[in-house]
C-alpha positions as CSV (number, residue, x, y, z in Angstrom):
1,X,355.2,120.5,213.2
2,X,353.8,123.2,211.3
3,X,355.8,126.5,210.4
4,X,355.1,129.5,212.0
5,X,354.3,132.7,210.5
6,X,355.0,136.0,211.0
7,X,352.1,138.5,212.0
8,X,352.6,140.6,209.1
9,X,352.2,137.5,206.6
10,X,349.0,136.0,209.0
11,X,347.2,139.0,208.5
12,X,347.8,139.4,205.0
13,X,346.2,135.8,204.5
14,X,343.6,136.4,206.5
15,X,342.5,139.2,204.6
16,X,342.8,137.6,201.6
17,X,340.9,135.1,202.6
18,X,338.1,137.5,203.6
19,X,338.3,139.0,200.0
20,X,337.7,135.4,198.5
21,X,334.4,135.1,200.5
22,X,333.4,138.3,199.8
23,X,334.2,137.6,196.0
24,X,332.8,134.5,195.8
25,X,329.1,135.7,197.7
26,X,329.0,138.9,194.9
27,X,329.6,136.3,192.2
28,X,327.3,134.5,193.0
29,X,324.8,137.3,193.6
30,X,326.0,138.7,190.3
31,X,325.6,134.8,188.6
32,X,321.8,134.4,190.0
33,X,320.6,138.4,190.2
34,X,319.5,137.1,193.9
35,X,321.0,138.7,197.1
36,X,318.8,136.5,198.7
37,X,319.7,132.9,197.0
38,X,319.0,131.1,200.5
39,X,317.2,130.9,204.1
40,X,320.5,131.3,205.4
41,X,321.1,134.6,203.9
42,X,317.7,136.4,204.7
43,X,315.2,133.8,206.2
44,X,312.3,136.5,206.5
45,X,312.8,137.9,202.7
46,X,313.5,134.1,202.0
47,X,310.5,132.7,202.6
48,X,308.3,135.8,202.3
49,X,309.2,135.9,198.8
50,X,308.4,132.4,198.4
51,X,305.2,132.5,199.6
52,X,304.6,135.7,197.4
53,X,306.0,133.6,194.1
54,X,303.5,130.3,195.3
55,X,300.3,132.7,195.4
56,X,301.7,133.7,191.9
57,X,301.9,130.4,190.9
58,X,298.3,129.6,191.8
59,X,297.1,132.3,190.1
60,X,298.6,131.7,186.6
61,X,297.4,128.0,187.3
62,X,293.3,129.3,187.2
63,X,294.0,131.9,184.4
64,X,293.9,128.9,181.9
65,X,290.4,128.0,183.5
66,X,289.8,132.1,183.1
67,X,290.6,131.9,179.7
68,X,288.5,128.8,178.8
69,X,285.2,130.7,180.4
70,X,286.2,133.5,178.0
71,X,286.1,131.1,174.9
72,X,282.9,129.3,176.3
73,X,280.9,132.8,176.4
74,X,282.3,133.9,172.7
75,X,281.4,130.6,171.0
76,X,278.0,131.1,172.6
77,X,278.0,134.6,171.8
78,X,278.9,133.9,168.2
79,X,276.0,130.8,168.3
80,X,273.4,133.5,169.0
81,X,274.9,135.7,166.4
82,X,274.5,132.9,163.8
83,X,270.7,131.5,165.2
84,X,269.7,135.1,165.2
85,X,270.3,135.2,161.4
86,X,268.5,131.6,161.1
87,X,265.1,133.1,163.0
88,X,265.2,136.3,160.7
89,X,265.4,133.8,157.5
90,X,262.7,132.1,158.8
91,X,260.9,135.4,159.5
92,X,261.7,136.3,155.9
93,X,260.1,132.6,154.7
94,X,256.8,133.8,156.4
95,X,256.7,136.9,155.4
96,X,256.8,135.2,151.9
97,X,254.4,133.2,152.3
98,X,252.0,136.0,153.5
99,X,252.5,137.7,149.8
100,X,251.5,134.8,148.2
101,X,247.9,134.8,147.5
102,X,246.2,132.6,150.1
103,X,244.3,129.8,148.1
104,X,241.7,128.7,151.2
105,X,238.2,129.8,150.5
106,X,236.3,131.0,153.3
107,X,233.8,128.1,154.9
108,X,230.6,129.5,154.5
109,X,227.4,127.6,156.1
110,X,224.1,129.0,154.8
111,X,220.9,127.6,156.4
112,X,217.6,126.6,154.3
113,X,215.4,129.2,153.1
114,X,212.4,126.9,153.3
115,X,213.3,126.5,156.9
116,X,214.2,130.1,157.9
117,X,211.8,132.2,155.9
118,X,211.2,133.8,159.7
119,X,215.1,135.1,159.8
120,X,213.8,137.7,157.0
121,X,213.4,139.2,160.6
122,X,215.8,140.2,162.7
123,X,213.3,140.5,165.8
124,X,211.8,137.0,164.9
125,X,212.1,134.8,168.0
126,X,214.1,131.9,167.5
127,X,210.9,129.3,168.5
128,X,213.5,127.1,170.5
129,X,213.2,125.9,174.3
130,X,215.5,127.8,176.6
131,X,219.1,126.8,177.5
132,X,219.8,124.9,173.8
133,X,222.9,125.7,172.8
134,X,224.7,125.5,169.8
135,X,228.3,125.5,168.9
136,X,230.4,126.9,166.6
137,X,234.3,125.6,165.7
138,X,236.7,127.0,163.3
139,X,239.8,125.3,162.1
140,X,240.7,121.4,162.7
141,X,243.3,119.4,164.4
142,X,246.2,120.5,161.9
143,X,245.3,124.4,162.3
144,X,244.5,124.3,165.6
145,X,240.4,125.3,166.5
146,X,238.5,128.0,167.9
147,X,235.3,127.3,169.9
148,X,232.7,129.1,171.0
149,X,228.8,127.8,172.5
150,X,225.7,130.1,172.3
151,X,222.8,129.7,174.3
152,X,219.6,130.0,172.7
153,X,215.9,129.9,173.3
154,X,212.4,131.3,173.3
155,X,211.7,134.1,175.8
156,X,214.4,134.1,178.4
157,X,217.3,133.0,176.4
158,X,220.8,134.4,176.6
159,X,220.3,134.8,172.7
160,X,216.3,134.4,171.9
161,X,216.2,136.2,168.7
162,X,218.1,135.7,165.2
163,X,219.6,139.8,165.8
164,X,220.6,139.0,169.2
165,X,222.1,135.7,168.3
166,X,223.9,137.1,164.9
167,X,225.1,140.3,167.2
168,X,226.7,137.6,169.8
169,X,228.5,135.8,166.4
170,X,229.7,138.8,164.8
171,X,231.2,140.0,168.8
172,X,232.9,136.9,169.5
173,X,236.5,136.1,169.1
174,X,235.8,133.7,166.0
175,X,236.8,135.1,162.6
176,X,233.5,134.2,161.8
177,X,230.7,136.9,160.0
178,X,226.7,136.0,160.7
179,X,224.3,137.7,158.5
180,X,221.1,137.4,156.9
181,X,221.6,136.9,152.9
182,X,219.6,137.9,150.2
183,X,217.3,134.7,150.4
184,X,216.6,135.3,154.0
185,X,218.8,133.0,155.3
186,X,221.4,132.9,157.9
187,X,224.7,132.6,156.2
188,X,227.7,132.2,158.4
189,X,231.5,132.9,157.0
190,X,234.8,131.7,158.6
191,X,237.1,134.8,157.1
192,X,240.2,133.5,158.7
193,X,240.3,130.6,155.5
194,X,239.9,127.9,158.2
195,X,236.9,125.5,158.2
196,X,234.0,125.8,159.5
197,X,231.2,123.4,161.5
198,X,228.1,124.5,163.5
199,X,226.6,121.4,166.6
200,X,224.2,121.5,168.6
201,X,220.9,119.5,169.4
202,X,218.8,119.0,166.6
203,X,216.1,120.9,167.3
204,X,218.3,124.5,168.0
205,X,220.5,123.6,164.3
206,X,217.3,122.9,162.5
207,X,215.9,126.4,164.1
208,X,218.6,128.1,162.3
209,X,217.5,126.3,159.2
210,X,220.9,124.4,159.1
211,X,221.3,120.7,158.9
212,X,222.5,118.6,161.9
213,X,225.8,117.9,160.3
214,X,226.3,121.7,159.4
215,X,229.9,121.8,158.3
216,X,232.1,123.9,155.2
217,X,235.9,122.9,154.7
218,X,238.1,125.1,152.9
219,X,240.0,125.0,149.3
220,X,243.0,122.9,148.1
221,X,246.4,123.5,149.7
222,X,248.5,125.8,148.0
223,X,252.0,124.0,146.6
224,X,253.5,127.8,146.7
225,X,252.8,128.5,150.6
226,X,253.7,124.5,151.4
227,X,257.4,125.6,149.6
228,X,257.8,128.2,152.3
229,X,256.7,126.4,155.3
230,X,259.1,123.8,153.8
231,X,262.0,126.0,154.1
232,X,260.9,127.2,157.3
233,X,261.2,123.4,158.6
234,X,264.6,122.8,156.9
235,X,265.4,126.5,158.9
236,X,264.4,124.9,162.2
237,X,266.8,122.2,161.6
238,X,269.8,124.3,160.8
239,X,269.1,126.6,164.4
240,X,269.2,122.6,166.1
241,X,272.1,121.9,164.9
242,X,274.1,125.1,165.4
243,X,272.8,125.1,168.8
244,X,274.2,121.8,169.4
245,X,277.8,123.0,167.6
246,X,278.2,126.4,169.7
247,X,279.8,124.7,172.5
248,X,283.6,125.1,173.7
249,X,285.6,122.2,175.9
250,X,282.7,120.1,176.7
251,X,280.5,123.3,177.9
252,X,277.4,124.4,175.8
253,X,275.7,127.3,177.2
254,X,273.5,127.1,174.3
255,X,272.1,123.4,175.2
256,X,272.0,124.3,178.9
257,X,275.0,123.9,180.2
258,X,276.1,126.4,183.3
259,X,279.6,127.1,183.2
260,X,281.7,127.8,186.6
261,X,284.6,129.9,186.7
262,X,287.3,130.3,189.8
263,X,288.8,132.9,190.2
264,X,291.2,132.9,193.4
265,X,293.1,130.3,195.0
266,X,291.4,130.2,198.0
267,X,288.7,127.4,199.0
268,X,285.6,127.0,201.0
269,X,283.7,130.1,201.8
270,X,286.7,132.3,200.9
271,X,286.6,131.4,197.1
272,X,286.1,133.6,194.1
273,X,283.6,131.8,191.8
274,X,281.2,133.1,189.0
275,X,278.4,130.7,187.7
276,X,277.1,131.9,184.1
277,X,273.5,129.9,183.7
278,X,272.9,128.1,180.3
279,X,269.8,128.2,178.7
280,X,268.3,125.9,175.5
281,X,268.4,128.0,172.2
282,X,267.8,125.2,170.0
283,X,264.2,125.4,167.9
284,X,261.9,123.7,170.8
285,X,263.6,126.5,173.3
286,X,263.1,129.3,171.4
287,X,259.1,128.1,170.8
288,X,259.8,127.4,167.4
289,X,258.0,124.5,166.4
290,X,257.8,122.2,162.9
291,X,254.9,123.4,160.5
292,X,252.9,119.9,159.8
293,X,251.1,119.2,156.3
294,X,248.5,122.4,156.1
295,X,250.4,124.7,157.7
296,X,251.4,128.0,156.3
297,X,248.1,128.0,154.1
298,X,246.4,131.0,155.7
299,X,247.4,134.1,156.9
300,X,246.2,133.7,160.4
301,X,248.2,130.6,160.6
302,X,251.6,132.1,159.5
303,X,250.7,135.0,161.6
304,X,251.3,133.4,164.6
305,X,254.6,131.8,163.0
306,X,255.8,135.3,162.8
307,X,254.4,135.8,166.3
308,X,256.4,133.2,167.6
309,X,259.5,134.3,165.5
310,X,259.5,137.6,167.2
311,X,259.4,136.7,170.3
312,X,262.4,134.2,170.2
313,X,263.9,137.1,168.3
314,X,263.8,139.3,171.6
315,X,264.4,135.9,173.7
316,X,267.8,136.1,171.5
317,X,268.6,139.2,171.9
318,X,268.2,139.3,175.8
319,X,270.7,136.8,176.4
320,X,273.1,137.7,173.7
321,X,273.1,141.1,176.3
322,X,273.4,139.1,179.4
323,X,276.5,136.7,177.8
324,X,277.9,139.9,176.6
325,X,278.0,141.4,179.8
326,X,279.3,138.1,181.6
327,X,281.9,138.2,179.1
328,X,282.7,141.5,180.3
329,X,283.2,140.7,183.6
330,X,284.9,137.5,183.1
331,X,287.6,140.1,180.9
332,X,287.8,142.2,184.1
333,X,288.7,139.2,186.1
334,X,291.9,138.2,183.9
335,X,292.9,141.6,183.6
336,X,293.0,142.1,187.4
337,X,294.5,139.0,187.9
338,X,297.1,139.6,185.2
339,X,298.0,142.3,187.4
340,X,297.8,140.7,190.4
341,X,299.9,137.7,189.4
342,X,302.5,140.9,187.8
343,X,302.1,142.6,191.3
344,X,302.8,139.2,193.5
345,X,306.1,138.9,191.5
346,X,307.6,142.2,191.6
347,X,307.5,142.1,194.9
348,X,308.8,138.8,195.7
349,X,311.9,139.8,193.3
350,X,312.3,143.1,195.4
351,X,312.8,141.2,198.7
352,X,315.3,138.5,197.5
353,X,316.6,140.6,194.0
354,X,320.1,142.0,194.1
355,X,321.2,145.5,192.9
356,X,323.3,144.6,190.1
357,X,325.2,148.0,189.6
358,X,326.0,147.6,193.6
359,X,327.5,144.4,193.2
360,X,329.4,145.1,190.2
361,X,331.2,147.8,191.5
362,X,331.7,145.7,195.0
363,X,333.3,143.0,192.8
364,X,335.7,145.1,191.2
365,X,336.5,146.7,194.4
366,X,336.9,143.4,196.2
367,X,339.2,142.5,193.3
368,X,341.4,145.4,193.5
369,X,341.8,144.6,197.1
370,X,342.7,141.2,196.9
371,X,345.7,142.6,194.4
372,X,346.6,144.7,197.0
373,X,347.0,142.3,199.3
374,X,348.4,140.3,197.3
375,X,350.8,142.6,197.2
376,X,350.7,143.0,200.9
377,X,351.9,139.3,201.4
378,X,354.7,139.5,198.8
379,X,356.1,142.3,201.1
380,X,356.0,140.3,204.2
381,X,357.6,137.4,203.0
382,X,360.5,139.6,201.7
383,X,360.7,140.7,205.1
384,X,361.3,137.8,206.9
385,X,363.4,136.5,203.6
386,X,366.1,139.5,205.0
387,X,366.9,137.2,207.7
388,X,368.8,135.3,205.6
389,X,370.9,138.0,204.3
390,X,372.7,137.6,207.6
391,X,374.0,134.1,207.4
């Protein structure tokens, strides 16, 4: 049998009651800085918030991908930084070379004077059968040769006289000069310090005075301009293997690696991605190419060295523009989604957060109340204790 109360001391407890729960939910609030700690409290801030917080989530996931692009570019950034310096040593070894004194002789072929008295003569027909040609190479299979075939004969020839045919020789693309020497002979110099051979049938070399194995090679190599294209070789080698070392977590856009970044959590169609192309920087990409034995030893030779040297220079400096500008937007990217990610929180804490200056002053006001009714109770039960005053 339970006892029964009076209304005065029900009411009291009831109301203390009330103040406990009230107490206890602002603690809590207070303990977790959440008024939302639950989908029993606020189920659309609940799980708004939470959806808000797992986009968050995903987005600090890909910025450690983000970040790895961004150290990709910059150790291929600071590869071409590095090669560039290589190609401009190996510019410098050429230019080096071209101040030494360039040992090759010229290749010089000089027909018979007993054979050629008639080239005393420039207007002197040539005495040959039209359509014979003969050739003229410079160079050889280390140096790389130059060819170029003249047809000659008597009459209607392309080239029928020794003018005409010295006038075609000196016009052509050989570094080759044709002329008629002091002995009245045709004497024909390779200026480029390559060598020199003249073919053809017999009867249109022996025209010309010159034998049917008509050939000049040039002087010794020089030991000063073989040290240079040395060290243009052992160059070559050092751009190889910093291409090869420029690469970052597996990726080498230097070797021709293509490097994908994502950028959103989305998949499909929807997705954020940027692809950055590679490209092959080591010695054989930028057209750089070993110097063999013989190379080096005449200007026209390390001219085109330098040749190729420039262009890879400007090769170099093209894609150092296009990384730096992939860099730039790959920056842009983590900064926007820094903010994003900053953006997506803030306002999941706003929908679930609790004022904490609120609920610090409801606490203290819920705990003055429950002294008061405390106080409440203790006057009710004196109250009904005045019963007793009557037996």
């Amino acid at each position: 049998m339970s006892a029964i109360l009076s209304t005065g001391v029900r009411q009291n407890l009831n109301s203390l009651q009330s103040i406990k729960s009230q107490q206890t939910m602002t603690e809590s609030r207070l303990a977790t800085g959440k008024k939302v700690n639950s989908a029993l409290d606020n189920p659309v801030n609940f799980f708004t918030s939470a959806s808000l917080n797992d986009r968050a989530g995903d987005l600090t996931n890909l910025m450690d991908g983000i970040s790895n692009s961004i150290q990709t570019l910059q150790a291929a950034s600071n590869g071409i930084t590095s090669i560039t310096s290589l190609v401009k040593d190996a510019q410098s070894a050429a230019k080096q070379a071209l101040q030494t004194a360039d040992s090759e002789t010229d290749a010089i072929v000089t027909g018979s004077v007993e054979d050629l008295t008639k080239s005393k003569s420039m207007v002197t027909d040539l005495g040959v059968a039209d359509g014979t040609d003969i050739t003229i190479t410079t160079g050889n299979s280390t140096t790389g040769t130059s060819v170029k075939t003249f047809t000659i004969g008597t009459g209607s020839g392309e080239y029928d006289t020794v003018g005409s045919l010295l006038k075609a020789i000196n016009a052509s693309s050989l570094d080759v000069s044709a002329v008629i020497d002091d002995n009245g002979a045709i004497s024909i110099e390779e200026t480029g310090g390559e060598d020199l051979s003249i073919t053809g049938s017999a009867a249109s070399i022996t025209s010309l005075g010159f034998s049917t194995t008509a050939s000049s090679d040039t002087a010794e190599t020089s030991e000063t301009r073989d040290s240079f294209r040395q060290q243009f070789n052992d160059i070559l080698v050092q751009i190889d293997q910093m291409a090869k070392d420029s690469g970052y977590n597996g990726i080498n856009l230097l070797m021709g690696n293509d490097l994908t970044t994502t950028f959103n959590e989305k998949t499909g169609k929807d997705q954020s991605t940027m692809t950055i192309s590679g490209t092959v920087f080591n010695s054989s990409g930028l057209g750089l190419d070993q110097e063999s034995e013989g190379g080096f030893q005449t200007n026209k030779q390390v001219n085109k060295v330098l040749d190729t040297l420039t262009s890879a220079l400007t090769d170099l400096r093209t894609q150092s523009s296009t990384f730096g500008s992939n860099l730039s937007m790959v920056q842009a990217r983590q900064d926007f989604t820094n903010n994003m990610v900053s953006t997506l929180t803030t306002g999941a804490d706003g929908l679930v957060a609790a004022d904490t200056n609120a609920e610090s002053a409801n606490l203290l006001a819920l705990q003055t109340r429950q002294s008061l009714s405390t106080k409440a109770l203790s006057l009710a039960n004196q109250a009904d204790q005045s019963v007793l005053s009557l037996f």
